[in-house]
C-alpha positions in Angstrom: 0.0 0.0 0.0 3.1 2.3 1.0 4.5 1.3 -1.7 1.6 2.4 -4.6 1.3 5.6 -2.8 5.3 6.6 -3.2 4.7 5.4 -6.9 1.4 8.0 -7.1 3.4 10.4 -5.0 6.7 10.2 -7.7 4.0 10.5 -10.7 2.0 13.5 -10.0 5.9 14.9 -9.4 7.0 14.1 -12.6 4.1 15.4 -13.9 4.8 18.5 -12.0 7.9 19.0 -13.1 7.6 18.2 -16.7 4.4 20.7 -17.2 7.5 23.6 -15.6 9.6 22.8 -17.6 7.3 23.0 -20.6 5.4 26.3 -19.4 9.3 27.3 -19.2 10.4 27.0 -22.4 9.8 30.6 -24.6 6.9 30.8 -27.2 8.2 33.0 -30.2 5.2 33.9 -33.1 7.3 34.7 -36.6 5.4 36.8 -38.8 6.2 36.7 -42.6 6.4 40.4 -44.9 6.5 38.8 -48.0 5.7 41.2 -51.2 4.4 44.9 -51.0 3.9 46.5 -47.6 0.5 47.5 -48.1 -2.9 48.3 -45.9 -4.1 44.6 -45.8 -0.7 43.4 -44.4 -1.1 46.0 -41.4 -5.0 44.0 -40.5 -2.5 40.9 -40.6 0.1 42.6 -38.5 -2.6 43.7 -36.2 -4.4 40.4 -35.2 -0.5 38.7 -35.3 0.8 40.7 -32.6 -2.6 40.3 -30.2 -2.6 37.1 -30.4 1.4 36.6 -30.1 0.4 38.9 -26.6 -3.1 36.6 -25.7 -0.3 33.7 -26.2 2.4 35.0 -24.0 5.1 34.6 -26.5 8.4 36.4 -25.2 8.7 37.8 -28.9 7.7 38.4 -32.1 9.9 38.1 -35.1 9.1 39.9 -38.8 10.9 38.0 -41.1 11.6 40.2 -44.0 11.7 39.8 -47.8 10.0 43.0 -49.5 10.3 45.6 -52.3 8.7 48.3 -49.7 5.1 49.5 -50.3 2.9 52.0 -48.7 4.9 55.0 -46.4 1.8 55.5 -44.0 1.5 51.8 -43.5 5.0 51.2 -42.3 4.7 54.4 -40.2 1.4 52.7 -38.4 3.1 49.5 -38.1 6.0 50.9 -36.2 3.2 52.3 -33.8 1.8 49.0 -33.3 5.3 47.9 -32.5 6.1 50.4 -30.0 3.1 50.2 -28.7 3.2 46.2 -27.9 4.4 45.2 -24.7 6.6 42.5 -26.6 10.2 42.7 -28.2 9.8 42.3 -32.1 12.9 41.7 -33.8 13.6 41.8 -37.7 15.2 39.3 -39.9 15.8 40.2 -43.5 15.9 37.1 -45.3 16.1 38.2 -49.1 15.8 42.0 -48.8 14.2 44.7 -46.8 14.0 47.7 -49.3 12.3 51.4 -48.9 9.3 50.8 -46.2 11.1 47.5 -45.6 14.4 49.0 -44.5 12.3 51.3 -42.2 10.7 48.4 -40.2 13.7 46.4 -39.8 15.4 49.9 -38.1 12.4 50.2 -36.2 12.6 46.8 -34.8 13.9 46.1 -30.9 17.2 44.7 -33.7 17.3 42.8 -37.0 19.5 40.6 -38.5 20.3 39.7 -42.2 20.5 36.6 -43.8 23.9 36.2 -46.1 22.9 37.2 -49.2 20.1 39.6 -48.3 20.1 43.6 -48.6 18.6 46.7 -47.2 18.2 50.4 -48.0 17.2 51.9 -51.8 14.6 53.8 -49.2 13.7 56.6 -51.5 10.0 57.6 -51.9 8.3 57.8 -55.2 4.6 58.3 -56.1 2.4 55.8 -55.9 2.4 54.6 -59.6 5.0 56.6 -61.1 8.6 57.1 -61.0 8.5 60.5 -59.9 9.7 61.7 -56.1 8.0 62.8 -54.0 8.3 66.9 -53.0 11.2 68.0 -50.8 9.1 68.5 -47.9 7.6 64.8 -47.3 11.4 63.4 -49.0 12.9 65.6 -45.5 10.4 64.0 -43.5 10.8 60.3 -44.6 14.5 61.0 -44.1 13.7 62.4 -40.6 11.7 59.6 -39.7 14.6 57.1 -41.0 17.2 58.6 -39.5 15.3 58.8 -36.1 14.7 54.8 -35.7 18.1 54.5 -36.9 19.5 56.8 -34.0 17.1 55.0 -31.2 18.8 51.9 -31.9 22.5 53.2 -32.1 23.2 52.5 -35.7 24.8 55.3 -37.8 21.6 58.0 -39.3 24.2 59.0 -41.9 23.7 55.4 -43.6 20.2 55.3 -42.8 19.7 59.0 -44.6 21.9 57.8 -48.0 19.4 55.2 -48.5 16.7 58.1 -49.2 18.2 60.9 -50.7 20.9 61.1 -53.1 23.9 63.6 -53.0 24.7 61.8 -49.9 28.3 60.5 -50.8 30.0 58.3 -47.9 33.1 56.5 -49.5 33.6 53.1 -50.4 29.9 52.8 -49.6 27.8 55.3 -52.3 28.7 57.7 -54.9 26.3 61.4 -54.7 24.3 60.2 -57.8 23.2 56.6 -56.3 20.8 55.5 -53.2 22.6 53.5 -50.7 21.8 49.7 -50.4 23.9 47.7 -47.9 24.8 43.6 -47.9 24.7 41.8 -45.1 28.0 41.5 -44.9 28.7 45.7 -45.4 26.1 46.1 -42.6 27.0 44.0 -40.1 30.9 45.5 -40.6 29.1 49.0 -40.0 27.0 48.3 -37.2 24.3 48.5 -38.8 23.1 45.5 -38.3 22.9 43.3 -35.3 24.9 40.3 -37.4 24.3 38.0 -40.1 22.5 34.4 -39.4 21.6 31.5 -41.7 18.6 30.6 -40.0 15.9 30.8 -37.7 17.6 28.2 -35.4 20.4 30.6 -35.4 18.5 33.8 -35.1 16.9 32.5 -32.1 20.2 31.5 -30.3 21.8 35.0 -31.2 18.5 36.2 -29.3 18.6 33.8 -26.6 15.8 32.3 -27.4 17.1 28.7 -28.4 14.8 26.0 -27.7 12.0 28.4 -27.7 8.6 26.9 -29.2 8.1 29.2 -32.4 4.8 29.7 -34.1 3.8 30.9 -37.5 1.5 33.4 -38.1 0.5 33.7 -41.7 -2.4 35.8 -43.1 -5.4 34.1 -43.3 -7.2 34.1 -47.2 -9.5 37.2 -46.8 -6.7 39.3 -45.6 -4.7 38.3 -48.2 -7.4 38.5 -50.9 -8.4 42.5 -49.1 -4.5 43.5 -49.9 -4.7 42.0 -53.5 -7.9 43.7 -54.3 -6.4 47.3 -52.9 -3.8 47.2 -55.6 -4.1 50.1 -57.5 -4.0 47.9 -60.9 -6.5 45.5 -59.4 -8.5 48.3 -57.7 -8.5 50.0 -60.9 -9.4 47.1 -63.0 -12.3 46.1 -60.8 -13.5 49.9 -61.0 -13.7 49.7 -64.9 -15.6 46.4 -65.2 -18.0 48.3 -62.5 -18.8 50.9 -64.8 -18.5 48.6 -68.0 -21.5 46.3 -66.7 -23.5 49.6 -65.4 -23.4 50.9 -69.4 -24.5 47.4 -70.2 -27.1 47.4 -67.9 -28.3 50.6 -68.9 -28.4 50.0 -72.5 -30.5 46.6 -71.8 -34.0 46.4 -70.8 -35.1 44.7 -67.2 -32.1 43.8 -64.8 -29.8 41.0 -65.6 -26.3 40.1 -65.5 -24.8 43.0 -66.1 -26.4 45.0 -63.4 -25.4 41.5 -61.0 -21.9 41.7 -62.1 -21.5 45.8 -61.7 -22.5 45.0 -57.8 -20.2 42.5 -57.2 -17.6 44.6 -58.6 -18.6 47.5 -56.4 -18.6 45.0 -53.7 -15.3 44.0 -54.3 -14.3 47.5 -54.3 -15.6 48.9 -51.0 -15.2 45.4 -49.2 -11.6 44.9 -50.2 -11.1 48.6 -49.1 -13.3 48.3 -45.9 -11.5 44.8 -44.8 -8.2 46.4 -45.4 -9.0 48.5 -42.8 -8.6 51.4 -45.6 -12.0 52.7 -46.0 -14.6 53.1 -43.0 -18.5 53.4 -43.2 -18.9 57.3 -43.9 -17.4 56.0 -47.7 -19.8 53.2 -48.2 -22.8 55.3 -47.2 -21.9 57.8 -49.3 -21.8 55.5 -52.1 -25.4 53.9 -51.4 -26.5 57.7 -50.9 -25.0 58.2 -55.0 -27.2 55.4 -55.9 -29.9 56.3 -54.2 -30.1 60.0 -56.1 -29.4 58.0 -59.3 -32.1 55.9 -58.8 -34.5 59.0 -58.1 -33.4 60.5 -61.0 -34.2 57.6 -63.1 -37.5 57.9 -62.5 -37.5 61.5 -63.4 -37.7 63.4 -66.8 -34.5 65.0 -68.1 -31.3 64.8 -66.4 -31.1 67.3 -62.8 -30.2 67.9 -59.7 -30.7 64.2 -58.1 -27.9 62.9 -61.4 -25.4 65.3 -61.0 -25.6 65.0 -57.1 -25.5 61.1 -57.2 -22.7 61.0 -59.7 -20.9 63.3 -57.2 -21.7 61.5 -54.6 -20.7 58.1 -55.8 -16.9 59.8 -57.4 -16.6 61.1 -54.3 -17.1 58.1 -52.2 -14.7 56.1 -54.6 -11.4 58.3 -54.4 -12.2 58.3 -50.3 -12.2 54.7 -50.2 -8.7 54.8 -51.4 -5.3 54.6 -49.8 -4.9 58.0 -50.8 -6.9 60.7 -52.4 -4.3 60.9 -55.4 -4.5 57.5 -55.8 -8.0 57.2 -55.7 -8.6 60.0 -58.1 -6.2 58.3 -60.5 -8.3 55.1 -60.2 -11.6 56.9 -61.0 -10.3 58.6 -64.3 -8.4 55.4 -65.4 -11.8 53.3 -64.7 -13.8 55.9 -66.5 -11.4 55.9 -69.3 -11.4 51.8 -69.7 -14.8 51.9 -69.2 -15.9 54.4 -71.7 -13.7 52.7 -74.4 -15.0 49.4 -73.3 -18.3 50.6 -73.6 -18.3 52.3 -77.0 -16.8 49.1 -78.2 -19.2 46.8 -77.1 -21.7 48.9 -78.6 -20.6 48.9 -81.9 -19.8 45.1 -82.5 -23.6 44.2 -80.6 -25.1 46.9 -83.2 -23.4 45.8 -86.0 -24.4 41.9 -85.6 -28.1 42.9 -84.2 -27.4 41.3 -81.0 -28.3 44.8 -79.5 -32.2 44.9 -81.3 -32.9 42.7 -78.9 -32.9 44.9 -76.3 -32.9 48.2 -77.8 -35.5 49.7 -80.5 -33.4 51.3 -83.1 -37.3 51.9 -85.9 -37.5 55.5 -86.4 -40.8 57.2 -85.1 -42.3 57.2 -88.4 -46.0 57.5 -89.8 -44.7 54.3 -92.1 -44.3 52.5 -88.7 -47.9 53.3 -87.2 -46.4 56.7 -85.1 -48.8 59.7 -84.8 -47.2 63.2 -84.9 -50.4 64.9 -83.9 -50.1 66.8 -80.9 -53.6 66.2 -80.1 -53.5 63.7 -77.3 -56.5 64.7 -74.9 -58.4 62.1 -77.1 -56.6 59.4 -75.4 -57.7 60.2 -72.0 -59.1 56.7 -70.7 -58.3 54.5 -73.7 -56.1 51.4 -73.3 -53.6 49.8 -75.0 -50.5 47.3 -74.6 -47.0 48.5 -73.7 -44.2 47.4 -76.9 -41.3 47.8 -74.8 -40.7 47.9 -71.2 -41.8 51.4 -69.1 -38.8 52.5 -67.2 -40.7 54.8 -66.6 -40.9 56.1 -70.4 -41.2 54.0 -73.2 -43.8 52.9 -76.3 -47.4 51.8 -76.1 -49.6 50.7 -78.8 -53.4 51.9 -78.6 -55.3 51.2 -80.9 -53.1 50.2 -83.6 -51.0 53.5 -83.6 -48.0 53.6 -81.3 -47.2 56.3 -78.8 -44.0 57.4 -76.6 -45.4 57.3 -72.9 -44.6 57.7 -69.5 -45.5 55.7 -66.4 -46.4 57.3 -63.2 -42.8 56.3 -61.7 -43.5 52.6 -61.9 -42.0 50.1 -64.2 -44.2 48.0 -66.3 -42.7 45.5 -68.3 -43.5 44.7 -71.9 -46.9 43.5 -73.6 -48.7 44.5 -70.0 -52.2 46.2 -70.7 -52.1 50.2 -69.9 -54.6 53.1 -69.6 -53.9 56.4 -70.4 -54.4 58.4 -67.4 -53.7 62.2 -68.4 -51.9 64.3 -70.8 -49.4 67.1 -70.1 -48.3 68.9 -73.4 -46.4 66.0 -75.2 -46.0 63.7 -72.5 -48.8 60.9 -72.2 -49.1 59.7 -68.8 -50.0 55.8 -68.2 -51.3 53.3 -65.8 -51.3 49.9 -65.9 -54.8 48.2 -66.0 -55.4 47.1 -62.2 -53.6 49.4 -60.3 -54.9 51.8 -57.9 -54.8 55.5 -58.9 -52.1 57.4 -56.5 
């Protein structure tokens, strides 16, 4: 009996012990910057780092391989970083160029891989090759040669990589943009030293036998950052506007009205789940539709079209990164778009596919048409709508046809109508059934 209890006794010790020595061991959550540092990574960045705290990891590692990307992005995530509790640390694997360089600066340290690089840190705007004005070029120098100063590496270096005319020998001539190996950075102090792997970054952090886990972003984060690409964004914009011609040129709704609200969709919810655009942008938009909508249903072209078309140009260059960029988008999209449009037109008309939807017969007395202005007669007759009333369209009463308009409701094709008044040209029309208004 003695003896069973020592045995249960010496269990629930090792037990003990070995759940210690597990909780012991450090938890580390690596993070991957792969590609473009853009507004979708920084919704990644921001659920990584809670959870690496919810986890009680003793750091966080950003493990670096990108071309740069978005200035105010890598400004936010470098709050985020300061603002965590926990020690992230930077290690460049391929390369950590322009917003890239500036993260792994702003990092508790970063290391390279051999092979890798860092610097080439000067801004340009956002699709073109031009720099950006002295004022925000001295700022992002400012703000590159401040992280570089909090963590005791040389701001001289740090400033070359942005602005040329900075000419530091053996290093960078005055005409080119400093970019530093891993082996020239760790020889400058710039770095914290050069590692082959993970295994060895996590010893030169005393870290080794940590327990790592990898945070990757999950598919609507990553499909949120594809579709805020300003080529993406842009092309989604102009098939938007493409299937709203289409739709508009077509009778009833089909289609091409379904496919111009997914595109919008994808727009404004790739933007919103970026964490780019907010509500105020969206509601906007629906409040553009909304005039246009009215405005359909209204004779001649006022002030509900030209405030909905405001509204809803408005609402797109907001929901971009930038208000540069999101006016670019809109022209470009309205450009493509148009083109698109015109095109489409003229191959449909010219193989008849568009008679299907569209009445191209002249108004003609040949055809059945009255020109008389005399329309009081009509007043109570009925007759059978030819084409769909949206609200206006073509009736046939008594075996003339007449240009019509509904009272603001649509009434689709061959559906029996009553003429209901008469104001100058316009002949006003009910369908048999409904209540008056």
């Amino acid at each position: 009996m003695i003896r069973r209890i020592c045995l249960l006794l010496f269990f629930i010790f090792a037990v003990f012990l070995s759940s210690r020595a597990f909780s012991g061991s450090p938890l580390v959550h690596v993070m991957p910057v792969e590609g473009q540092i853009e507004p979708g990574w920084l919704v990644f960045l921001e659920r990584a780092v809670g959870e690496a705290e919810a986890a009680g990891a003793e750091a966080v590692i950003l493990e670096l391989n990108t071309p740069g990307g978005f200035i105010d992005t890598a400004l936010s995530a470098k709050t985020l970083m300061d603002e965590t509790p926990l020690p992230v640390y930077a290690y460049v694997k391929q390369q950590a160029l322009s917003a890239g360089a500036y993260l792994a600066l702003s990092a508790e340290g970063f290391y390279m891989a051999p092979g890798s690089t860092i610097g080439a840190a000067e801004p340009r705007i956002l699709g073109g090759g031009e720099v950006i004005d002295e004022k925000l070029l001295s700022a992002w120098e400012g703000e590159m040669k401040s992280v570089a100063e909090r963590q005791g590496r040389d701001p001289r270096l740090a400033a070359a990589m942005v602005r040329r005319g900075i000419e530091i020998e053996s290093l960078v001539s005055a005409e080119e943009l400093l970019t530093l190996t891993a082996g020239q950075a760790e020889e400058l102090g710039f770095s914290d030293g050069t590692v082959t792997s993970r295994q060895d970054l996590l010893e030169a952090l005393g870290l080794e036998g940590a327990a790592v886990v990898e945070n990757n972003p999950s598919g609507w984060e990553q499909l949120s950052g594809w579709l805020i690409r300003p080529t993406v964004a842009s092309a989604v914009l102009s098939l938007a506007f493409l299937f709203l011609i289409i739709e508009v040129l077509t009778a009833g709704f089909g289609i091409a009205g379904l496919g111009s609200i997914l595109c919008f969709g994808l727009y404004f919810g790739g933007h919103f789940f970026a964490g780019v655009a907010g509500w105020p942008s969206i509601f906007l938009f629906l409040f553009g539709i909304i005039l246009l909508l009215t405005e359909a249903f209204m004779p001649g072209f006022g002030i509900f079209g030209i405030g909905g078309l405001i509204a809803v140009a408005v609402s797109i260059v907001l929901t971009a990164a930038s208000a540069a960029q999101g006016l670019q988008m809109l022209l470009v999209s309205f450009l493509v778009s148009g083109v698109m449009g015109f095109v489409a037109y003229k191959v449909f008309q010219r193989r008849g596919t568009l008679r299907r939807f569209i009445l191209f017969d002249a108004a003609t007395r040949e055809l059945g048409y009255s020109s008389s202005s005399n329309y009081q007669k009509l007043v109570g007759q009925q007759g059978q709508t030819i084409t769909p009333l949206r609200p206006s369209g073509t009736v046939e009463i008594q075996g003339t046809r007449y240009d019509v308009v509904s009272q603001g409701e649509y009434i689709e094709a061959k559906a029996p109508v009553v003429v209901v008044g008469v104001e100058g040209y316009r002949i006003i029309v009910r369908k048999v059934g409904d209540p008056s208004p």
